[in-house]
C-alpha positions in Angstrom: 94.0 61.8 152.7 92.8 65.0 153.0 93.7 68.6 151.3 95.2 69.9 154.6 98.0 66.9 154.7 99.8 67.5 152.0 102.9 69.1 152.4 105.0 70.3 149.8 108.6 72.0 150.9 108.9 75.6 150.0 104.9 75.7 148.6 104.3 79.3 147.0 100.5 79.9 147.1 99.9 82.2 143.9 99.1 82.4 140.1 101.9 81.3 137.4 102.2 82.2 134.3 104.6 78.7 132.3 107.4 79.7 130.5 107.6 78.1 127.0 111.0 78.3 126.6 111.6 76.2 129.8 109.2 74.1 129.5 108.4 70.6 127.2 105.2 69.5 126.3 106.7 65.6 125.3 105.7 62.1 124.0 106.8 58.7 123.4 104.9 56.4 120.7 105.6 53.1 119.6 106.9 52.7 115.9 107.0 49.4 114.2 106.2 47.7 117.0 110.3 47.5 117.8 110.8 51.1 118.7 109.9 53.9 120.2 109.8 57.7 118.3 109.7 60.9 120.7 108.6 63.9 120.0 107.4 67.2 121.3 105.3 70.4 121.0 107.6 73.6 121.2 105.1 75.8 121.9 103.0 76.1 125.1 101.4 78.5 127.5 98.8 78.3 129.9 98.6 79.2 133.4 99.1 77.3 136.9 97.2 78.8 139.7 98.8 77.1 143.3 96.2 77.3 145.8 96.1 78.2 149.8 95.4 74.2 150.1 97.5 72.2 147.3 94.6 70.0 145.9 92.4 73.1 145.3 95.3 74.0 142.5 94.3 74.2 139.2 96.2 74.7 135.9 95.2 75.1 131.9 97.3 74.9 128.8 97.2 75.6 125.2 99.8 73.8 122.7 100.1 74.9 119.5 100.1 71.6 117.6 101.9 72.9 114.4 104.9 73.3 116.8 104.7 69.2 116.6 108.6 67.8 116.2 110.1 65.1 115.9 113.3 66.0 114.7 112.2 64.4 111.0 110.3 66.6 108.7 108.8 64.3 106.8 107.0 62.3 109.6 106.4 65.7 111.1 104.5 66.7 107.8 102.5 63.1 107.7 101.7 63.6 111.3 100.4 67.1 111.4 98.5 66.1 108.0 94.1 65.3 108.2 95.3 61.6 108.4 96.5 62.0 112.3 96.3 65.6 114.4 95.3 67.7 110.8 96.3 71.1 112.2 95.2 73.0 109.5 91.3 72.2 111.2 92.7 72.0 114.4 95.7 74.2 115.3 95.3 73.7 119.0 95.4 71.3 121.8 94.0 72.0 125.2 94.6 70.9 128.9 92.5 72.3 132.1 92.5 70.2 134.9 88.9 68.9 136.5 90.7 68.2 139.8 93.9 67.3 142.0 94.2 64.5 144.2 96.6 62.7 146.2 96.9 58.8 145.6 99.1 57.9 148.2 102.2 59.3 147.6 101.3 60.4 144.0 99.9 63.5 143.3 96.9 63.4 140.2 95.7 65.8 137.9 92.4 65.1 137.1 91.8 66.9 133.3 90.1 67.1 130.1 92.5 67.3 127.1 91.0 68.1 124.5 92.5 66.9 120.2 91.1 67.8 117.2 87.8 69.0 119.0 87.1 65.8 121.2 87.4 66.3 124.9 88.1 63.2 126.5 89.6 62.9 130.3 93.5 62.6 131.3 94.9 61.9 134.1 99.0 62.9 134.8 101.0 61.6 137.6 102.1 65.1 138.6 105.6 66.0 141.0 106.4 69.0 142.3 110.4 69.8 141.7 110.3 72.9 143.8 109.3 76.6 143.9 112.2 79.3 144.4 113.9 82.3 143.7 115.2 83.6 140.2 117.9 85.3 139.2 116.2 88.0 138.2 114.5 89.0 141.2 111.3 86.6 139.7 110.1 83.9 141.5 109.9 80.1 139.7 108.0 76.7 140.5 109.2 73.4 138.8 106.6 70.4 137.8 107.0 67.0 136.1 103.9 65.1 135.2 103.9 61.8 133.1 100.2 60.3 131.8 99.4 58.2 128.9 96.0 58.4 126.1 94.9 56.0 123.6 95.0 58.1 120.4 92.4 56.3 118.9 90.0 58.3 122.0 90.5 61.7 119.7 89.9 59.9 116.4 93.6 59.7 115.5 93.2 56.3 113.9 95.2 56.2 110.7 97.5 53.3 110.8 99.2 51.0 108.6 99.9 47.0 109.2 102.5 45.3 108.8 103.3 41.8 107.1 104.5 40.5 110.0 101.3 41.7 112.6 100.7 44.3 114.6 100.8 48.2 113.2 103.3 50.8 112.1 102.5 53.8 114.8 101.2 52.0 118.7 97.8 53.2 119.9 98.9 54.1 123.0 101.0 57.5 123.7 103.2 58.4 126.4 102.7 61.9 128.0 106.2 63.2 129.3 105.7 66.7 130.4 108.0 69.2 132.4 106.9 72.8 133.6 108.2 76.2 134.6 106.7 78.9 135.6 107.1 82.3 137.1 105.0 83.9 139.0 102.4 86.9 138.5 103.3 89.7 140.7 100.7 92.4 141.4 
């Protein structure tokens, strides 16, 4: 497929500006090889810019990784320690995608996230929700995007096995991510 065939209902050529407090930067890890923990980042920006032609878009984000919750402040605390994502040396996470693509009827980012100082590339299954009017005279777009890393790729490798086999905390880590944003007027 080429740039000029994708349609999107309602596209809204422009920059956008996400809106942290409508937005979620999530995840999903395996625990005890039983379970699964979620979590999220509370605060994001960054900056969406929709292009003329949909697969010339582009977008960039910065999470602040001490906003990393869980909803358990003790797992919170071991997690944001030197052992796994040690934001005292590395307070932020970033996202700028390399490229957007259209695999069939999925739309790809193309990106390079980069943990702890190690830029390694991501791809996120990306769908557009819509683009529309606020009630404040703004103008909004909605995005999902899903994706998945091996944590080990950003030298998050702390683990701990268990009697039984396998490990407490799953290489593997689920990106779940919705986005708002409004856009820049003039």
């Amino acid at each position: 497929m080429t740039a000029e065939t994708v349609e999107i209902p309602g596209y809204i050529a422009g920059t956008w500006d996400i809106d942290p407090v409508h937005s979620h930067v999530g995840f999903v890890a395996r625990h005890l090889m039983v379970s699964k923990v979620r979590g999220n980042f509370t605060k994001v920006e960054g900056q969406i810019i929709t292009a003329d032609t949909p697969l010339e878009s582009s977008a960039t984000a910065t999470i602040d990784m001490t906003s990393f919750n869980t909803g358990n402040e003790q797992r919170d605390g071991d997690v944001k320690g030197e052992n796994f994502l040690d934001v005292a040396n590395h307070p932020a996470m970033t996202y700028r995608t390399t490229g957007i693509r259209q695999d069939g009827e999925v739309i790809i980012a193309d990106g390079e996230l980069t943990i702890k100082g190690i830029t390694r590339p991501v791809e996120l299954a990306v769908e557009v929700n819509g683009f529309g009017p606020d009630p404040y005279g703004g103008t909004r777009a909605g995005l999902s995007a899903i994706g998945e890393i091996n944590r080990t790729d950003w030298g998050i490798t702390a683990n701990m096995a268990l009697p039984t086999g396998g490990v407490v905390v799953g290489e593997k880590i689920q990106l779940v991510i919705e986005v708002e944003a409004s856009l820049k007027t003039q």
